[in-house]
Legacy VTK file of the C-alpha trace (Angstrom):
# vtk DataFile Version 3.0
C-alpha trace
ASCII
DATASET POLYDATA
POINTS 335 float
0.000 0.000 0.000
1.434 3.491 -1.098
1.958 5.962 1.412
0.032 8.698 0.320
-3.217 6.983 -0.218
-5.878 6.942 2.338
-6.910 3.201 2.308
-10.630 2.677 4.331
-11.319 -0.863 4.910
-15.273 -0.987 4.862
-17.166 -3.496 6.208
-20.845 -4.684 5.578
-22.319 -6.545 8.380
-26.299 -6.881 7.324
-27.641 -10.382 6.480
-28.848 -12.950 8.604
-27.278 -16.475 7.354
-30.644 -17.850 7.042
-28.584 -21.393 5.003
-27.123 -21.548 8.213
-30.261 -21.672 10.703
-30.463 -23.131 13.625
-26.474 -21.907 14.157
-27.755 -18.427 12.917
-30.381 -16.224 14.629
-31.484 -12.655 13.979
-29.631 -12.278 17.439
-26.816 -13.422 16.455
-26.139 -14.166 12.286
-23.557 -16.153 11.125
-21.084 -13.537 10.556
-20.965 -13.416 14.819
-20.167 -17.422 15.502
-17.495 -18.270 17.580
-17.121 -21.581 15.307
-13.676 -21.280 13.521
-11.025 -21.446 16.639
-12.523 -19.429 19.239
-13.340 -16.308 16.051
-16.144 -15.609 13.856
-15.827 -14.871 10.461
-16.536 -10.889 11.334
-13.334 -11.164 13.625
-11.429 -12.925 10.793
-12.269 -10.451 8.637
-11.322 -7.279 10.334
-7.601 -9.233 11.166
-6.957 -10.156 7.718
-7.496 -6.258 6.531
-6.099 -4.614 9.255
-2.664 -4.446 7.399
-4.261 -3.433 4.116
-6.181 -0.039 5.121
-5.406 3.252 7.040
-8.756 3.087 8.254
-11.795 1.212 9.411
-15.510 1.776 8.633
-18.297 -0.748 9.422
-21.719 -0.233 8.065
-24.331 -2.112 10.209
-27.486 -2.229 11.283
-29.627 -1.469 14.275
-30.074 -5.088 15.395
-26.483 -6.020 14.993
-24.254 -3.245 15.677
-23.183 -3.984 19.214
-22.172 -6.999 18.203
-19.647 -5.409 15.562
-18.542 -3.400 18.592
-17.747 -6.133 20.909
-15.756 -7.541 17.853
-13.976 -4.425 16.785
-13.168 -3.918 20.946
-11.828 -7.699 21.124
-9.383 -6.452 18.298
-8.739 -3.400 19.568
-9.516 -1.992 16.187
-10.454 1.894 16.181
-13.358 2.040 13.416
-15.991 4.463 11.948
-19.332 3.322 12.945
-22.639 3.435 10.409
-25.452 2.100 12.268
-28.830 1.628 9.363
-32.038 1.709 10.802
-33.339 -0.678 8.654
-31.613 -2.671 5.682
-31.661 -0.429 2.117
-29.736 -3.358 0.386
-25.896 -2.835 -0.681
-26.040 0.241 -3.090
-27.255 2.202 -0.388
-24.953 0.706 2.415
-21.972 1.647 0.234
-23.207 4.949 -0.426
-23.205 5.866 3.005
-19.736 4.815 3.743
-18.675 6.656 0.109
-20.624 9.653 2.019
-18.210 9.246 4.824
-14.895 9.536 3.215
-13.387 12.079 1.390
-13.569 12.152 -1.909
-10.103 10.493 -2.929
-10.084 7.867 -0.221
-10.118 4.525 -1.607
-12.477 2.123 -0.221
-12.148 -1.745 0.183
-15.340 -2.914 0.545
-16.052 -6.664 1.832
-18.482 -8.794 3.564
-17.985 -9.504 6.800
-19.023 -13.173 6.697
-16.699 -14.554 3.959
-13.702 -17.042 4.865
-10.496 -16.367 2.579
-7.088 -18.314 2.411
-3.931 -18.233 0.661
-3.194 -14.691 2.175
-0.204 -13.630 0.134
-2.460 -14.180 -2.908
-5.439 -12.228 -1.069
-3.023 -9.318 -0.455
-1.597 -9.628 -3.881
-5.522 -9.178 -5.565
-6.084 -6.170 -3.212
-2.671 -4.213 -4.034
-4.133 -4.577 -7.918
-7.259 -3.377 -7.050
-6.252 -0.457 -4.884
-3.421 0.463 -7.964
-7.043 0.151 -10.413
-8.674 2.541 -7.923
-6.223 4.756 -7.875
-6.428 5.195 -11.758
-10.568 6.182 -11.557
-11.784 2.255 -11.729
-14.739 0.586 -9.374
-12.697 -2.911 -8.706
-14.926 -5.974 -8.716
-13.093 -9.156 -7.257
-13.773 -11.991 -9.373
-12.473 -14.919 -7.916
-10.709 -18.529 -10.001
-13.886 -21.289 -9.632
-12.296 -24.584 -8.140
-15.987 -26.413 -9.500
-19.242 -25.551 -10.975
-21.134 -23.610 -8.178
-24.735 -23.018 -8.229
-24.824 -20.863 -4.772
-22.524 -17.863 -6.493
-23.074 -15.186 -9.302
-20.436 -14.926 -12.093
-18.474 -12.264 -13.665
-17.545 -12.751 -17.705
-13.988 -11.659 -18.081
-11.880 -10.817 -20.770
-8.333 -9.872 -18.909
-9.709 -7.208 -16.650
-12.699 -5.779 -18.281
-16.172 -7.274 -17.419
-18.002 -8.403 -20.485
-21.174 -9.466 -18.306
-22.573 -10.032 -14.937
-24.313 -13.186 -14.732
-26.657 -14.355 -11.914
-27.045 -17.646 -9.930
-26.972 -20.519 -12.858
-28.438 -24.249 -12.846
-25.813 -26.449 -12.970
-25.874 -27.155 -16.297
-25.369 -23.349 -16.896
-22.737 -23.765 -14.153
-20.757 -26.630 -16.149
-20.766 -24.756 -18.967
-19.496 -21.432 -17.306
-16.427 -23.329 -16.260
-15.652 -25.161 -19.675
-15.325 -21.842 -21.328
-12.545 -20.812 -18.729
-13.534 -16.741 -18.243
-16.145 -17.136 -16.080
-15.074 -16.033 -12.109
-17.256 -16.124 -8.659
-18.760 -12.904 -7.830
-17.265 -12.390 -4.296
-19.051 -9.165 -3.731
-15.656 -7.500 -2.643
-15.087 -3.786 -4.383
-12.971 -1.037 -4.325
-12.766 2.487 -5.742
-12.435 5.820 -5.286
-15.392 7.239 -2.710
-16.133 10.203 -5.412
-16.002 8.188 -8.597
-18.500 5.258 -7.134
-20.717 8.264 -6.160
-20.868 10.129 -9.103
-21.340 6.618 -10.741
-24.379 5.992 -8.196
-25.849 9.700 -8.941
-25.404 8.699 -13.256
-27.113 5.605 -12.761
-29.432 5.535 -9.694
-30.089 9.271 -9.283
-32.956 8.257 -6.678
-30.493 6.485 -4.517
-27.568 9.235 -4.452
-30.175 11.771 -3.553
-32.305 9.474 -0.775
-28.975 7.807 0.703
-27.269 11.710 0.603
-30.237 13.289 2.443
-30.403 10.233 5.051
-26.464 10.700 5.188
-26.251 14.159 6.140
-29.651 13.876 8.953
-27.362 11.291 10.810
-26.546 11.393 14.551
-23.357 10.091 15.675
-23.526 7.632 12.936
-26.781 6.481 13.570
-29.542 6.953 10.468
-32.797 8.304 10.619
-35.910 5.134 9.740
-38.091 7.612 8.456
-36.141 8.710 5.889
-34.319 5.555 4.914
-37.679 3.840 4.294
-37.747 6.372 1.596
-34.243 4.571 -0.909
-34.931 2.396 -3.199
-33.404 -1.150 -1.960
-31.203 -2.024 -5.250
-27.860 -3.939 -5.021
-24.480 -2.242 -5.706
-24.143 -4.851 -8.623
-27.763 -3.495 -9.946
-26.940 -0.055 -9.255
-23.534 0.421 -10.716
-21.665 -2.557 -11.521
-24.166 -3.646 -14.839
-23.964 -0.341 -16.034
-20.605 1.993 -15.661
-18.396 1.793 -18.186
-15.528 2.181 -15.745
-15.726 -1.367 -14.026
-12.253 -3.508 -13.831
-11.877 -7.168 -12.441
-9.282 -8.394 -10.266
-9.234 -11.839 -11.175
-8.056 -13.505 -7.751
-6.492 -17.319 -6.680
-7.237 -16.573 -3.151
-9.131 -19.208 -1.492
-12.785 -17.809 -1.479
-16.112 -18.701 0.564
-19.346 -16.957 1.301
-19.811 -19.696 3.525
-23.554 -19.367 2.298
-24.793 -23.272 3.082
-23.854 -26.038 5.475
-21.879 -27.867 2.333
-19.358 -25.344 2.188
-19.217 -24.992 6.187
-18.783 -28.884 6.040
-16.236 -28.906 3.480
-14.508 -26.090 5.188
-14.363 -27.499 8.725
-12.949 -30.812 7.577
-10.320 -29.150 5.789
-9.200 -27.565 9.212
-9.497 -30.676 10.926
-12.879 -31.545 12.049
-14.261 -34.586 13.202
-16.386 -36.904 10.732
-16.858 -40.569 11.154
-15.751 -43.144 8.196
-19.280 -42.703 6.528
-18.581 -38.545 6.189
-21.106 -37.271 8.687
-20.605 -34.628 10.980
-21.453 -32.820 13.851
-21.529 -28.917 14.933
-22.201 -27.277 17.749
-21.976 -29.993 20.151
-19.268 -31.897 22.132
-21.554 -34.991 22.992
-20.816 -38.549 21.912
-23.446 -38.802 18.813
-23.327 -42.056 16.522
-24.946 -41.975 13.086
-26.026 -45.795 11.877
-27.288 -46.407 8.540
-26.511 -42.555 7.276
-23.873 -40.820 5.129
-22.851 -37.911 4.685
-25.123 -36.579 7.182
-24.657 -33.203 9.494
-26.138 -32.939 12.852
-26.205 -29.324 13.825
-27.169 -28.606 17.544
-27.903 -25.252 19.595
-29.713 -25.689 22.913
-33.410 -24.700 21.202
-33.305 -26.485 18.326
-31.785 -29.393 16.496
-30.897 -29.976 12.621
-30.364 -32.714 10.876
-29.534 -32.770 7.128
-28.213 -34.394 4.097
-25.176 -32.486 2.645
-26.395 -32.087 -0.354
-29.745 -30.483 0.998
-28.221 -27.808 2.083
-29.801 -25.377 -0.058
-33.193 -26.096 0.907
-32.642 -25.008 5.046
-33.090 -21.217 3.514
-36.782 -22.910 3.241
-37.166 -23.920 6.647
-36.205 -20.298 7.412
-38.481 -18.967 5.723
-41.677 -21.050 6.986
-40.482 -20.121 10.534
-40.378 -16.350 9.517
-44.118 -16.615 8.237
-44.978 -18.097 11.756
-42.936 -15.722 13.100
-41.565 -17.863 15.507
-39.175 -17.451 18.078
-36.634 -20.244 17.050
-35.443 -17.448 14.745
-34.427 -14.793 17.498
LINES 1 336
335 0 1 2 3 4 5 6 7 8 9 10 11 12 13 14 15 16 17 18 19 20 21 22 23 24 25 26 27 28 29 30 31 32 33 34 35 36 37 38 39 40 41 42 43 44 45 46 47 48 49 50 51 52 53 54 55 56 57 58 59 60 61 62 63 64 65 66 67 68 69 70 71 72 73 74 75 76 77 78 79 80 81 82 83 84 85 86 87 88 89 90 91 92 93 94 95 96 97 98 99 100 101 102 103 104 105 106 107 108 109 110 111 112 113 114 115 116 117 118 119 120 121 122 123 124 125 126 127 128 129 130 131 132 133 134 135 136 137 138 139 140 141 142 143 144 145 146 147 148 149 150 151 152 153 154 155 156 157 158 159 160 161 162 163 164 165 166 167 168 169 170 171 172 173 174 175 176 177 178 179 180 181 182 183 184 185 186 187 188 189 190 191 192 193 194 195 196 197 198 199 200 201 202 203 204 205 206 207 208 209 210 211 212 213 214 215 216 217 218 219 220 221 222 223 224 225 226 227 228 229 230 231 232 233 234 235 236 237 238 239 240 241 242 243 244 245 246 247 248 249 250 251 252 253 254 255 256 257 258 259 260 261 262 263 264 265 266 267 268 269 270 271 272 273 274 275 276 277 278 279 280 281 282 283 284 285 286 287 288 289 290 291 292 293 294 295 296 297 298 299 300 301 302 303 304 305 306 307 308 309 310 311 312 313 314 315 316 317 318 319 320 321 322 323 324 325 326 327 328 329 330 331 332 333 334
């Protein structure tokens, strides 16, 4: 990282793992789990930045943001705090933190619930991207696909420009993104310029700019106003911008890359840090006690102290369903 740029790490805390239910709550989403050696993925995040960026900035939201604190105190990481009153979607989350800087600060943006390996390559992809900045480019990271993944968007690459945004594909459409060889995973990491992605956001999504601006400047201490968020439009940064400037670059990246979006790739994650499974490949989380699986493969027994679940690894796409029949009872397994 140069000297004389101003770096801001940003972090976007909102979603509430609902692949990941019973582990995840609303109280506490996945991004918050203590499951990965004593640290959640939040706590992993902010560490594996902290070398990258002057600066700190976490947007979050009203239900969340004292968990982000306890985090950033456990690091003893000094950070500027955006607290939404209610989730706008990403466009307007990164306008606020664009908002926040000054104009020529570059922003890394990133989730705060992905897992990443291979650091030197991780650090090598951001350097790029910060350099691409620098020159008046919003940086998507498109990350090198180990398989065909259904659970990820893709980016269409030629070198470093974007040719097309594609969403989630069957996996026939999958297959056929990885035979062609310039297809990469969307991993919903950025970076730019704070005044180019707004003028950008005001081009494209005048309605936005303006809402996000006027909620922006009415905040106290960080904390925005409900009244007058309710009012912006909830569009993705990828709607927003990303499908439509012409000044969009790709970092295509060979770090090791994971939304950790479904019990699969927690599974598949866990055993490669040394998990236990038994010799038929099931698994359990969240729970020390002896527990014997007979007749069953490939099976994961997740456990919290209100409820149990118990699933075949390759279901793991479906427990977004559960989630969502327990949110139309409004039941209290979700808090």
């Amino acid at each position: 990282m140069s000297s004389n740029k101003s770096v801001t790490h940003v972090i976007l805390t909102g979603g509430v793992g609902s692949r990941l239910w019973p582990l995840s709550r609303k109280s506490r989403p996945k991004q918050y789990l203590e499951i990965f050696d004593g640290k959640s993925l939040f706590e992993m995040t902010v560490e594996r930045n902290s070398h990258l960026a002057n600066k700190v900035m976490v947007v979050g939201n009203v239900d969340n943001f004292q968990l982000s604190g306890k985090v950033m105190d456990k690091t003893s990481t000094s950070y500027i705090n955006i607290v939404e009153a209610t989730p706008r979607n990403t466009a307007a989350a990164i306008a606020f933190a664009a908002f926040a800087s000054e104009p020529n600060d570059i922003l890394i943006i990133t989730p705060s619930d992905h897992i990443i390996d291979l650091m030197e390559n991780y650090n090598e992809a951001i350097n790029e991207a910060v350099t691409k900045a620098d020159e008046g480019f919003i940086v998507t990271f498109g990350v090198i696909p180990t398989k065909p993944e259904t659970g990820y968007g893709y980016i269409e690459a030629k070198g470093d420009n974007v040719v097309s945004f594609r969403e989630k594909p069957n996996e026939t459409t999958a297959k056929e993104f990885i035979a062609k060889g310039n297809f990469l995973w969307n991993s919903g990491m950025f970076c730019f310029k704070a005044s180019v992605l707004l003028e950008e956001l005001k081009q494209f999504q005048p309605d936005v700019y303006k809402k996000s601006k006027q909620v922006w400047e009415a905040s106290k201490d960080g904390f925005l106003d409900l009244d007058l968020s309710m009012e912006i439009p909830s569009i993705s940064i990828d709607y927003a911008v990303m499908e439509r400037s012409k000044k969009i670059k790709v970092v295509p990246a060979s770090f090791s890359w994971s939304d950790l979006g479904s019990f699969e790739s927690v599974y598949d994650y866990l055993i490669s840090k040394g998990h236990p499974i038994d010799n038929k490949g099931n698994m359990v989380i969240g729970c020390d006690k002896h527990t014997t699986f007979l007749g069953l493969e490939n099976t994961i027994f997740v456990y919290t102290d209100t409820a149990n679940l118990i699933l075949q690894k390759e279901s793991s796409q479906d427990v977004k369903d559960i989630y969502s029949e327990l949110e139309k009872q409004n039941s209290e397994l979700l808090k």
